[in-house]
N, C-alpha and C positions, 0 to 999 in steps of 0.2 A: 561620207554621208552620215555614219554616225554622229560624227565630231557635231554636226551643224543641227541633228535631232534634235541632241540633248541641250545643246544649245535654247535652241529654241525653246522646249520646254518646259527649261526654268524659268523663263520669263513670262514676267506678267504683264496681260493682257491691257491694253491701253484702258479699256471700259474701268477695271477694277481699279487703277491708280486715278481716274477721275473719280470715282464714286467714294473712293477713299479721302481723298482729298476735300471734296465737297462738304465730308461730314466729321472730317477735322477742324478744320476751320471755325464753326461755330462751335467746335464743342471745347477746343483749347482758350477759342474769347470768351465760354462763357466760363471756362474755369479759371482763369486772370482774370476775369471782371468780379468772379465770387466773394472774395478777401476783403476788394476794396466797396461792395455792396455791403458787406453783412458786418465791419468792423465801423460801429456806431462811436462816436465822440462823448467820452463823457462831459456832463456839463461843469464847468467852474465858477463853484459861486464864490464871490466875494462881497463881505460885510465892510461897512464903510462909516465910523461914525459920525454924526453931524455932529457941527459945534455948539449944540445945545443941549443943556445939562444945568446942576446944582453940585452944591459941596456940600455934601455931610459934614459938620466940623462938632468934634467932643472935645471936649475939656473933661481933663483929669479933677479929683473934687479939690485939690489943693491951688488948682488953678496953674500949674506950673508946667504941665504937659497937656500938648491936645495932638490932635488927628485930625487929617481932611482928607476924605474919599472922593471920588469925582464921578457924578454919574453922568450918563451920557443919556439924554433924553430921548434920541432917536435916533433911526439906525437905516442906512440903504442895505438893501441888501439887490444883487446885481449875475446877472451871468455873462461870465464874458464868452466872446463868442458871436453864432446867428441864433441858435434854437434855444427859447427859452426852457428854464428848467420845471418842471411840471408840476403839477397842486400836490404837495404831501411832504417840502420840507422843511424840518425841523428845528426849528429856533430852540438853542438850549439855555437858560440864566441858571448863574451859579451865583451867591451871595451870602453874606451871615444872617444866619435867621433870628439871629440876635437882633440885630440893627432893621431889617426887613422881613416883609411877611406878603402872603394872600396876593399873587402875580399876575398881573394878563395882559395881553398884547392889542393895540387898535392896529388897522391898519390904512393908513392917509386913503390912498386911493379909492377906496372903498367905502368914504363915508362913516370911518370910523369902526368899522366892522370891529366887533370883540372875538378875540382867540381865546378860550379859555385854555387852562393848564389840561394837558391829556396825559401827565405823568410827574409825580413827585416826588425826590425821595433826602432823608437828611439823613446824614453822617457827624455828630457830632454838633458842630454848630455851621454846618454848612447846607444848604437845602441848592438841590439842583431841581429845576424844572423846566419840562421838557412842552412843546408847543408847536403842534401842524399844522404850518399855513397852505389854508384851503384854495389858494389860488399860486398860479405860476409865476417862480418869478423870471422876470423878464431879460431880454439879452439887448443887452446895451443901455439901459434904463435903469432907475432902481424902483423899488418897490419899497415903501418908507413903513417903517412899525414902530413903535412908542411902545416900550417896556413901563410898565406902571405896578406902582405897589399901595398894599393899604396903608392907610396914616400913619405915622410910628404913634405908639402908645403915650408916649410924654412930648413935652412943648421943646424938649430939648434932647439931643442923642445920649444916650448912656456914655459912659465913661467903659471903655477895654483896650486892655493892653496888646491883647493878641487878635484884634481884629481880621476876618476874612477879606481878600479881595472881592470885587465884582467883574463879573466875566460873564460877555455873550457872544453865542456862536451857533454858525450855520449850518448844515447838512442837506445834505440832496435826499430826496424820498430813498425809502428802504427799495434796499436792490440795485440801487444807482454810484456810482465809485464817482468821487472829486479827486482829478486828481492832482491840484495843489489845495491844501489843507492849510499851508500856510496864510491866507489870506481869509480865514474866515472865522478868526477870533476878536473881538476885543475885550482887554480886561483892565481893570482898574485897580491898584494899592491900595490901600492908605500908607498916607504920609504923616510918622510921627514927627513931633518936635517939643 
């Protein structure tokens, strides 16, 4: 009769292994469902340039060497993906501020909308500046902008031997990770000859 006591009262009672049970259940789905709720996609944008542009072309003053730079007049930029990526990122233009000067961005959609520069800085003869578009851009569509600069100063490009590329590129608002980078530069050479 002992054997069958002790038996007995180590076992748990039928009530406790349901009640246990009842409140396992949603608390292990909601901990496997946790991960896959709270672990957000970041957005991938990609820049895409249209085939519209102009050529810088310099002539050396000997007339025997020149240069042609290729500017790209407009640009997609695009999130691939569903969710678009949200108003606050960053168009960066790099350029010689020899050859170019005074930057701002329209954007198609928009009517033309102007971005002005919200950041600038030059290192020699290279000027970066930097540009937050006020609207999202979009997933599966592009969102078109037109890089523009002011007049060059003469009727014809100066003569440099060591000319700066032109490079533009995109960023997601601060705080937000891209994570391929690869697809969201375009830059341009010059081509001596």
């Amino acid at each position: 009769m002992t054997d069958k006591t002790t038996t007995a009262a180590r076992r748990f009672p039928r009530r406790t292994i349901l009640k246990t049970t009842a409140w396992s259940v949603p608390v292990i789905a909601a901990a496997v469902a946790t991960p896959l709720a709270a672990a957000s996609v970041a957005p991938d944008l990609q820049l895409t340039p249209y085939p519209l542009g102009d050529t810088i072309h310099g002539v050396s003053p000997d007339g025997l060497q020149s240069y042609d730079l290729g500017m790209v007049a407009a640009f997609g930029a695009t999130t691939l993906g569903t969710d678009p990526t949200p108003a606050g990122s960053v168009v960066t233009l790099t350029f010689d501020s020899r050859l170019l000067s005074g930057p701002w961005l329209t954007l198609d959609a928009y009517n033309g909308t102007v971005v002005s520069v919200t950041g600038s800085t030059t290192s020699g003869n290279v000027t970066t500046a930097t540009f937050v578009l006020p609207v999202a851009v979009p997933a599966g569509t592009a969102l078109t902008f037109w890089p523009h600069f002011a007049p060059p100063a003469g009727s014809t490009p100066p003569w440099y031997t060591d000319l700066n590329g032109y490079s533009v590129s995109i960023a997601p608002p601060a705080g937000t990770t891209d994570p391929v980078l690869g697809n969201n530069t375009v830059t341009s050479n010059p081509v001596y000859s």
